[in-house]
C-alpha positions in Angstrom: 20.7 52.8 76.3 21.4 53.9 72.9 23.8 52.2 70.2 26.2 54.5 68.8 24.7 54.0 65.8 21.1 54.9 66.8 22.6 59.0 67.1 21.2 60.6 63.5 20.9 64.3 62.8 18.3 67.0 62.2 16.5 65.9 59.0 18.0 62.8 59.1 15.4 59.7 58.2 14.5 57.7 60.9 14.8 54.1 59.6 11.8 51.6 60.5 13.5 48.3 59.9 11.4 45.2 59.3 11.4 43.2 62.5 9.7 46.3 64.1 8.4 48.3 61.5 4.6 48.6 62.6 5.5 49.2 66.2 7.4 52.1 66.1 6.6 54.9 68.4 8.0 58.9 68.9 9.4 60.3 72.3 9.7 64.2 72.4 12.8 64.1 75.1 15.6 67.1 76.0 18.8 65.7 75.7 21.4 67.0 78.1 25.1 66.1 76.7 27.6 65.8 79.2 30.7 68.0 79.0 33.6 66.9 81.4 33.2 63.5 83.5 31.0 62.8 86.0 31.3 60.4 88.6 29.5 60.1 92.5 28.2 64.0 91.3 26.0 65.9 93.8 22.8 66.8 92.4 24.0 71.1 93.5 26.9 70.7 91.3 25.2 68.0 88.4 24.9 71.1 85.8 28.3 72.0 85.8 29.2 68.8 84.2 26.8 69.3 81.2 28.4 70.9 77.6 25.0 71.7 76.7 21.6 70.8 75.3 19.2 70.1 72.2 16.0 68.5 71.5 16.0 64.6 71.2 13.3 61.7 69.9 14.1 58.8 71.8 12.5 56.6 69.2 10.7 53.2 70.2 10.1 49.8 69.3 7.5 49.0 71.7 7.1 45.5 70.1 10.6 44.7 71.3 9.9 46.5 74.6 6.5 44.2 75.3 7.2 40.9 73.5 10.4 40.5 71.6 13.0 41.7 73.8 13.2 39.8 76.7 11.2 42.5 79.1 14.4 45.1 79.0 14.0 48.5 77.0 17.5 48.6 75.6 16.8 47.1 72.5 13.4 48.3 71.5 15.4 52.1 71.7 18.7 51.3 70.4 17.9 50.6 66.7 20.1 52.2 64.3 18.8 56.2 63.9 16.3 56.0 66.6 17.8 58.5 68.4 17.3 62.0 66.0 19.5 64.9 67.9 19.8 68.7 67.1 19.3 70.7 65.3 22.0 72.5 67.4 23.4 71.9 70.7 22.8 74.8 73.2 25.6 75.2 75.3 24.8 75.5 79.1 26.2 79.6 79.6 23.4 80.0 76.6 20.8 78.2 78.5 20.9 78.2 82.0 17.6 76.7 83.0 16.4 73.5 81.7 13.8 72.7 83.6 11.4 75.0 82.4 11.5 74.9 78.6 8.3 74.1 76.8 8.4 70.9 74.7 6.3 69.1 71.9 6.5 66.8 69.4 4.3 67.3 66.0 3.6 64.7 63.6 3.0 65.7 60.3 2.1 68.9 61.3 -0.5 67.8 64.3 0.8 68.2 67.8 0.9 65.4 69.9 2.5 65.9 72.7 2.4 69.4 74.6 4.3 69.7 78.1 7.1 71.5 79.7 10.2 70.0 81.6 9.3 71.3 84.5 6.7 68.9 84.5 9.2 65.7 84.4 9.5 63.3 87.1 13.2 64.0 87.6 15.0 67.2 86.6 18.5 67.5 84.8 20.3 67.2 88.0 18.7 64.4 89.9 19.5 62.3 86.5 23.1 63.3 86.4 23.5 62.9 90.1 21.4 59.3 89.9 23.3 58.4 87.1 26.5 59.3 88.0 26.5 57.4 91.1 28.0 54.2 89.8 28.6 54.8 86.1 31.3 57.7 84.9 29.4 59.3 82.4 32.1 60.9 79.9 32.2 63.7 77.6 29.6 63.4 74.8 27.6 61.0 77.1 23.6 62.0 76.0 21.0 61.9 78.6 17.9 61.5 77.2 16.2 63.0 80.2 12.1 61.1 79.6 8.7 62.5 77.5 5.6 64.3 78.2 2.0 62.2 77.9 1.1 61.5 74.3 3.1 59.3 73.0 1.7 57.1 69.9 1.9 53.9 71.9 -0.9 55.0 74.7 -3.3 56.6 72.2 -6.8 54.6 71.7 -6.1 53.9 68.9 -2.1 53.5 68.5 -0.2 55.9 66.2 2.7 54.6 64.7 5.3 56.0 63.1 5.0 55.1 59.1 7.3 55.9 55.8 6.4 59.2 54.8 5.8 60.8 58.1 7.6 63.7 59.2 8.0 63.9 62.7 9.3 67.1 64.3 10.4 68.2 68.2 10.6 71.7 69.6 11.4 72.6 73.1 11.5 76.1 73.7 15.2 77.9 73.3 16.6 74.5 71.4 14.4 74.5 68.1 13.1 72.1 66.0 14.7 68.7 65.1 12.4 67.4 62.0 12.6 63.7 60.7 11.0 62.1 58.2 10.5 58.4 58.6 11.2 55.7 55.5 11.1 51.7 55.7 
């Protein structure tokens, strides 16, 4: 779950705010935006509901996700402008498949993360279709749909995200979202 105010554009800073700001972690994720409701949606018809797609960073405070925040994951991702979109949104006639779209995430310049959606646990449709079962997701809803291996967080040692780092996502047919990161 992400607070409206969490949604920041394509070079955009990413703010680290001091209860969290040596925790911080990157997520290289596809966002699918949904484009008319969807409610009880079969997983054959889940991409008809979606407007369209672009590259997402479904930034982490993995501080608040182990210690501070009562073992629930909403508030270590819902920090105002931890959740970088764009740098364009792809609508669905313009990209047809999504489950095959190579994905990374660079950090200042070195790649990190190196996968391809087909490679996620659950595809674009079996979210909508999982999601949709008790919740009405409405137009402008933003799926962020999960990451390949390599996040900072499960590197020996960590990497964190720090002021003056620049961290940039590019899944194949989307672009590239770049953020740099200030205190």
């Amino acid at each position: 779950m992400k607070n409206p105010a969490s949604a920041t554009g394509h070079r955009e800073p990413i703010e680290l705010p001091a209860v969290c700001k040596e925790e911080v972690d990157y997520e290289a994720a596809l966002a699918a935006v949904i484009g008319k409701p969807a409610c009880n949606v079969k997983r054959e018809d889940a991409l008809n509901h979606v407007l369209g797609y672009m590259c997402g960073n479904d930034v982490s405070a993995r501080i608040w996700q182990s210690k501070l925040g009562g073992s629930q994951w909403c508030r270590g991702k819902g920090f105002d402008t931890f959740a970088p979109l764009g740098p364009v949104l792809v609508t669905r006639d313009e990209l047809t498949d999504p489950n095959a779209l190579a994905i990374k995430s660079m950090l200042n310049g070195e790649v990190m993360q190196s996968s391809n959606t087909k490679d996620m646990i659950f595809d674009v449709p079996a979210l909508i279709s999982f999601l949709s079962e008790d919740t009405t997701l409405l137009p402008g809803t933003v799926i962020m749909t999960g990451t390949p291996e390599g996040i900072g967080w499960a590197r020996n040692p960590k990497v964190v995200l720090k002021p003056g780092d620049v961290i940039t996502i590019e899944i194949e047919g989307l672009g590239r979202l770049e953020n740099p990161v200030i205190e």
